[in-house]
VMD Tcl script that draws the C-alpha trace (Angstrom):
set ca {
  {43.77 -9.23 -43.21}
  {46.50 -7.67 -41.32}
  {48.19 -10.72 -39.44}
  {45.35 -10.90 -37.02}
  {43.04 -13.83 -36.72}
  {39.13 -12.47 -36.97}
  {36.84 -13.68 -34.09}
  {34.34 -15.41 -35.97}
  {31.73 -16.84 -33.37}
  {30.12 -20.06 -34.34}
  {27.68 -19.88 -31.98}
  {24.05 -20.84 -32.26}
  {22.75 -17.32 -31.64}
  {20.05 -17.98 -34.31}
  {18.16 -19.84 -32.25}
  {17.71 -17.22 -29.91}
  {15.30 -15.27 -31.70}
  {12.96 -18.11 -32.64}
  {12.43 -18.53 -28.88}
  {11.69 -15.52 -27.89}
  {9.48 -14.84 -30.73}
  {7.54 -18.12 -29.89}
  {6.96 -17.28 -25.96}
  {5.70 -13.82 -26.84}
  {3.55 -14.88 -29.57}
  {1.86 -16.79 -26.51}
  {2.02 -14.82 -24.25}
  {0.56 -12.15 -26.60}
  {-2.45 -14.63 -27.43}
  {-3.12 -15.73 -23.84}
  {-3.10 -12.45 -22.29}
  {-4.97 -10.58 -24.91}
  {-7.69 -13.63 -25.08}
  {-7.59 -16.46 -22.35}
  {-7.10 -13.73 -18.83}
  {-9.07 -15.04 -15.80}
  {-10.04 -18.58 -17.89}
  {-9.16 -21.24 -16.16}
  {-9.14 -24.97 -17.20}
  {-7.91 -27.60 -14.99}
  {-7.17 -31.74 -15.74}
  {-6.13 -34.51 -14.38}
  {-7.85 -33.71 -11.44}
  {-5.85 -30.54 -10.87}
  {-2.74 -32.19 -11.54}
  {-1.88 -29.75 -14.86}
  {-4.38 -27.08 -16.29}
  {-4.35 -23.62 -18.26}
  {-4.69 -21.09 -16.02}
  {-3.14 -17.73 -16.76}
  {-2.48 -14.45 -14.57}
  {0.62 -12.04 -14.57}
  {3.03 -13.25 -11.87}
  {4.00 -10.01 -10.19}
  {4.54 -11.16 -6.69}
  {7.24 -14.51 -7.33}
  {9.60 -13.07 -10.12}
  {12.83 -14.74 -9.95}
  {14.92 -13.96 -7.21}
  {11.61 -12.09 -5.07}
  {10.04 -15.80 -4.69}
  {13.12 -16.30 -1.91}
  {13.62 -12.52 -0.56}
  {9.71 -12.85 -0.12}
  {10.10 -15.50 2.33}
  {11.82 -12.64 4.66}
  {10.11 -10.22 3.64}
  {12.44 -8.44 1.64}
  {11.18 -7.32 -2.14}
  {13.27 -6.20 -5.47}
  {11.54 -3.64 -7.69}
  {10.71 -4.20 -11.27}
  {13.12 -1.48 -12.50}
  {16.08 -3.47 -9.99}
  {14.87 -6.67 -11.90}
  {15.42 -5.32 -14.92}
  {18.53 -4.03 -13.85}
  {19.47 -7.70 -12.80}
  {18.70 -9.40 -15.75}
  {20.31 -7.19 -18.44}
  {23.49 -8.35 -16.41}
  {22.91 -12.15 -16.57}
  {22.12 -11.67 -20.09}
  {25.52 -10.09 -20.33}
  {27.26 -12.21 -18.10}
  {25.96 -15.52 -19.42}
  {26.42 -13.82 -23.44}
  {30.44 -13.65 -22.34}
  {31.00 -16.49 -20.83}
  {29.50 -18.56 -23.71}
  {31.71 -16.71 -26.09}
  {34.97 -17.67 -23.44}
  {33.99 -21.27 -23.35}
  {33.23 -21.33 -26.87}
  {36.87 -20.16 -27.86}
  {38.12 -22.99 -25.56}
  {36.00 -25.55 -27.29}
  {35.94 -27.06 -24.06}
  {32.00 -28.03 -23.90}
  {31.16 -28.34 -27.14}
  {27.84 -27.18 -29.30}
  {25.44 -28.98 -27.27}
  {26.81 -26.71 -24.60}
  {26.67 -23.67 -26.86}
  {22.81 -24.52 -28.09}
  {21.76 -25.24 -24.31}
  {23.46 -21.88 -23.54}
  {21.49 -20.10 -26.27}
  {18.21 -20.79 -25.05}
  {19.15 -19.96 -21.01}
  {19.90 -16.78 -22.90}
  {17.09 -16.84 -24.50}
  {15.04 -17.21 -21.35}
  {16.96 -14.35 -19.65}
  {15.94 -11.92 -23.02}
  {12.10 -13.02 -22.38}
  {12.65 -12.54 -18.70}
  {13.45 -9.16 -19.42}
  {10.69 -8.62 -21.97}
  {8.06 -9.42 -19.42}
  {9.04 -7.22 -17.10}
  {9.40 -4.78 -19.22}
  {5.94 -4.88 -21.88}
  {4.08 -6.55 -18.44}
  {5.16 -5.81 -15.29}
  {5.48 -9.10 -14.35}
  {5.82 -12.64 -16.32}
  {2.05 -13.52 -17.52}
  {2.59 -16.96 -16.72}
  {-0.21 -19.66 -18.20}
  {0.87 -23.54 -17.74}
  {-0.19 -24.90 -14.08}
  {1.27 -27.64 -12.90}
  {1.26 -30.24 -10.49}
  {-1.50 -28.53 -7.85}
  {1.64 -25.37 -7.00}
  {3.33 -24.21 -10.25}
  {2.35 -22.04 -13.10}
  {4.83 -21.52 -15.54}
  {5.44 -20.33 -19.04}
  {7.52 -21.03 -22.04}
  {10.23 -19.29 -21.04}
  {10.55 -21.29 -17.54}
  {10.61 -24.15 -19.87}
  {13.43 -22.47 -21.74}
  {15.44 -22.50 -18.61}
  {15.26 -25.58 -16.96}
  {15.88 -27.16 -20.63}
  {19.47 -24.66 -21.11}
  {20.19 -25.90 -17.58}
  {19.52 -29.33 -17.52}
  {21.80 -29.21 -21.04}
  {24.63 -27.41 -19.50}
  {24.60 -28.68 -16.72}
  {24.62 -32.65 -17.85}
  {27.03 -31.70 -20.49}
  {29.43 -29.92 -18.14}
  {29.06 -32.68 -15.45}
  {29.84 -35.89 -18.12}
  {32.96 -33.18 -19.22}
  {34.25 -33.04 -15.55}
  {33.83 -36.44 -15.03}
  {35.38 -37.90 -17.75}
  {38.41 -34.94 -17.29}
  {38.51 -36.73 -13.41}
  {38.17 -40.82 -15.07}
  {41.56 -39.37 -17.63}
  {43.06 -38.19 -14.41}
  {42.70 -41.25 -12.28}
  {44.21 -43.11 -15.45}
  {47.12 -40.65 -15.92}
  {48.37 -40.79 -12.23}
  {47.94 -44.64 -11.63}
  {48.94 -46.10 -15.38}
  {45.09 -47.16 -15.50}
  {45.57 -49.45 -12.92}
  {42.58 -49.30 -10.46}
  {44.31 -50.67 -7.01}
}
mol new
graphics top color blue
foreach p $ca { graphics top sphere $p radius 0.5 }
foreach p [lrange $ca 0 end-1] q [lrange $ca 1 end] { graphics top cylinder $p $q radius 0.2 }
display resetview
Protein backbone atom coordinates (compact mmCIF):
# COMPACT_ATOMS: atom_id res chain seq x y z
CA UNK A 1 0.00 0.00 0.00
CA UNK A 2 0.90 3.47 -0.80
CA UNK A 3 0.63 5.32 2.70
CA UNK A 4 -3.10 5.25 2.54
CA UNK A 5 -5.26 3.39 4.96
CA UNK A 6 -7.87 0.98 2.83
CA UNK A 7 -11.59 1.39 3.83
CA UNK A 8 -12.34 -1.96 4.84
CA UNK A 9 -16.12 -2.00 5.96
CA UNK A 10 -16.95 -4.41 8.69
CA UNK A 11 -20.32 -4.19 8.26
CA UNK A 12 -22.90 -6.92 8.44
CA UNK A 13 -23.98 -6.57 4.80
CA UNK A 14 -24.25 -10.41 4.65
CA UNK A 15 -27.19 -10.48 6.28
CA UNK A 16 -28.86 -8.51 3.87
CA UNK A 17 -29.29 -10.97 1.31
CA UNK A 18 -30.63 -13.75 3.53
CA UNK A 19 -33.57 -11.39 4.19
CA UNK A 20 -34.52 -10.52 1.21
CA UNK A 21 -34.21 -13.90 -0.17
CA UNK A 22 -36.48 -15.19 2.71
CA UNK A 23 -39.46 -12.49 2.17
CA UNK A 24 -39.51 -13.23 -1.55
CA UNK A 25 -39.37 -16.85 -1.20
CA UNK A 26 -42.84 -16.06 0.62
CA UNK A 27 -44.04 -13.88 -1.05
CA UNK A 28 -43.33 -16.01 -4.18
CA UNK A 29 -45.23 -19.06 -2.44
CA UNK A 30 -48.21 -17.06 -1.15
CA UNK A 31 -48.94 -15.23 -4.21
CA UNK A 32 -48.43 -17.98 -6.65
CA UNK A 33 -50.59 -20.48 -4.24
CA UNK A 34 -52.57 -18.97 -1.20
CA UNK A 35 -54.32 -15.49 -3.42
CA UNK A 36 -57.91 -14.78 -2.23
CA UNK A 37 -57.54 -17.67 0.81
CA UNK A 38 -58.27 -16.38 3.76
CA UNK A 39 -57.88 -17.90 7.29
CA UNK A 40 -58.67 -16.02 10.32
CA UNK A 41 -57.98 -16.94 14.43
CA UNK A 42 -58.35 -15.84 17.47
CA UNK A 43 -61.51 -14.60 16.63
CA UNK A 44 -60.14 -12.25 13.99
CA UNK A 45 -57.53 -11.09 16.16
CA UNK A 46 -54.47 -12.49 13.63
CA UNK A 47 -55.15 -14.61 10.39
CA UNK A 48 -53.51 -15.34 6.83
CA UNK A 49 -55.04 -13.38 4.52
CA UNK A 50 -53.11 -12.24 1.48
CA UNK A 51 -53.80 -9.53 -1.38
CA UNK A 52 -51.29 -7.05 -3.11
CA UNK A 53 -51.41 -3.75 -1.19
CA UNK A 54 -51.53 -1.22 -3.99
CA UNK A 55 -53.56 1.48 -2.42
CA UNK A 56 -51.42 2.05 1.33
CA UNK A 57 -47.69 1.79 0.13
CA UNK A 58 -45.55 3.64 2.41
CA UNK A 59 -45.76 7.17 2.34
CA UNK A 60 -49.48 7.01 0.06
CA UNK A 61 -51.22 5.52 3.40
CA UNK A 62 -50.83 9.46 4.77
CA UNK A 63 -51.03 11.55 1.31
CA UNK A 64 -54.25 9.31 0.90
CA UNK A 65 -55.82 10.82 3.79
CA UNK A 66 -55.85 14.23 1.58
CA UNK A 67 -56.23 12.88 -1.22
CA UNK A 68 -53.03 13.26 -2.69
CA UNK A 69 -51.34 9.88 -4.39
CA UNK A 70 -47.47 8.99 -5.39
CA UNK A 71 -47.06 6.76 -8.45
CA UNK A 72 -45.34 3.47 -8.41
CA UNK A 73 -42.50 4.66 -10.71
CA UNK A 74 -42.15 8.01 -7.93
CA UNK A 75 -42.05 5.17 -5.24
CA UNK A 76 -39.52 3.55 -6.74
CA UNK A 77 -37.81 6.61 -7.27
CA UNK A 78 -38.13 7.23 -3.40
CA UNK A 79 -36.88 4.21 -2.19
CA UNK A 80 -33.71 3.70 -4.28
CA UNK A 81 -32.81 7.01 -2.31
CA UNK A 82 -33.45 5.74 1.26
CA UNK A 83 -31.65 2.72 0.30
CA UNK A 84 -28.84 5.05 -0.60
CA UNK A 85 -29.21 7.39 2.04
CA UNK A 86 -29.58 4.89 4.88
CA UNK A 87 -26.42 2.56 2.92
CA UNK A 88 -24.16 6.00 3.66
CA UNK A 89 -24.99 6.88 6.70
CA UNK A 90 -24.36 3.37 8.13
CA UNK A 91 -20.98 3.40 6.54
CA UNK A 92 -20.41 7.26 8.39
CA UNK A 93 -21.51 5.95 11.71
CA UNK A 94 -19.73 2.85 11.27
CA UNK A 95 -16.27 4.69 10.76
CA UNK A 96 -17.13 6.62 14.00
CA UNK A 97 -17.76 3.45 15.90
CA UNK A 98 -20.08 5.49 17.67
CA UNK A 99 -23.19 2.88 17.84
CA UNK A 100 -21.69 -0.11 17.67
CA UNK A 101 -22.61 -3.60 15.67
CA UNK A 102 -25.89 -4.00 17.13
CA UNK A 103 -26.46 -0.69 15.45
CA UNK A 104 -24.79 -1.82 12.25
CA UNK A 105 -26.91 -5.38 12.18
CA UNK A 106 -30.27 -3.41 13.04
CA UNK A 107 -29.23 -1.06 10.18
CA UNK A 108 -28.73 -3.98 7.79
CA UNK A 109 -32.03 -5.32 7.92
CA UNK A 110 -33.95 -1.56 7.69
CA UNK A 111 -31.86 -1.83 4.56
CA UNK A 112 -32.89 -4.81 3.91
CA UNK A 113 -36.53 -3.88 4.15
CA UNK A 114 -36.00 -0.81 1.91
CA UNK A 115 -34.30 -3.46 -0.99
CA UNK A 116 -37.67 -5.67 -0.62
CA UNK A 117 -39.67 -2.50 -0.61
CA UNK A 118 -38.31 -1.83 -3.82
CA UNK A 119 -38.61 -5.37 -5.15
CA UNK A 120 -42.33 -5.33 -4.65
CA UNK A 121 -42.96 -2.53 -6.37
CA UNK A 122 -41.07 -3.37 -8.88
CA UNK A 123 -41.87 -7.58 -9.74
CA UNK A 124 -45.68 -6.57 -8.15
CA UNK A 125 -46.91 -3.40 -8.34
CA UNK A 126 -47.59 -3.16 -4.98
CA UNK A 127 -46.32 -5.13 -1.66
CA UNK A 128 -48.39 -8.62 -1.67
CA UNK A 129 -48.82 -8.38 1.87
CA UNK A 130 -50.15 -11.82 3.80
CA UNK A 131 -49.98 -11.58 7.84
CA UNK A 132 -53.32 -9.83 9.32
CA UNK A 133 -53.26 -8.59 12.40
CA UNK A 134 -55.10 -7.35 15.16
CA UNK A 135 -58.75 -6.81 13.20
CA UNK A 136 -56.72 -3.52 10.83
CA UNK A 137 -53.20 -4.61 9.72
CA UNK A 138 -51.85 -6.90 7.13
CA UNK A 139 -48.34 -7.01 6.88
CA UNK A 140 -45.46 -8.96 5.50
CA UNK A 141 -41.98 -9.99 6.31
CA UNK A 142 -40.48 -7.16 5.25
CA UNK A 143 -42.75 -4.77 7.61
CA UNK A 144 -41.40 -7.04 10.18
CA UNK A 145 -37.92 -6.28 8.93
CA UNK A 146 -38.52 -2.68 9.66
CA UNK A 147 -40.01 -2.21 12.79
CA UNK A 148 -37.24 -4.85 14.10
CA UNK A 149 -34.05 -2.39 12.33
CA UNK A 150 -35.97 0.43 14.02
CA UNK A 151 -36.80 -0.65 17.24
CA UNK A 152 -32.76 -1.77 17.24
CA UNK A 153 -31.53 1.55 16.19
CA UNK A 154 -33.52 3.32 17.70
CA UNK A 155 -33.09 1.69 21.47
CA UNK A 156 -29.46 1.47 20.77
CA UNK A 157 -29.10 5.11 19.74
CA UNK A 158 -31.40 6.30 22.62
CA UNK A 159 -29.32 4.17 25.64
CA UNK A 160 -26.04 5.91 23.52
CA UNK A 161 -27.51 9.48 23.99
CA UNK A 162 -28.46 8.90 27.28
CA UNK A 163 -25.63 7.58 28.74
CA UNK A 164 -23.44 10.47 26.51
CA UNK A 165 -26.10 13.04 28.65
CA UNK A 166 -25.59 10.76 32.41
CA UNK A 167 -21.25 11.33 31.42
CA UNK A 168 -22.19 14.91 30.88
CA UNK A 169 -24.14 15.63 34.00
CA UNK A 170 -21.07 13.88 35.82
CA UNK A 171 -18.38 15.90 33.95
CA UNK A 172 -19.92 19.40 34.70
CA UNK A 173 -20.97 18.77 38.42
CA UNK A 174 -17.86 16.35 39.67
CA UNK A 175 -20.72 13.57 39.93
CA UNK A 176 -22.28 15.32 42.51
CA UNK A 177 -26.13 15.25 42.00
CA UNK A 178 -27.25 18.63 44.02
Amino acid sequence: MSGKKRLRLKLPFRYIPPLIIADMFIKAIVTGFFMGKKKLFFGGLFGFCPHINREQMGINHELAKIDMHISNGANIVLNIFIIIFVGALLIRLNRKKVYGRMFAIGSCIGIAACICSLLDKIIWGGSPDYMYIINEYIIDLKDIYMFAGAIICGGIYLRTELAKGSDNKMDNNGGNDQ
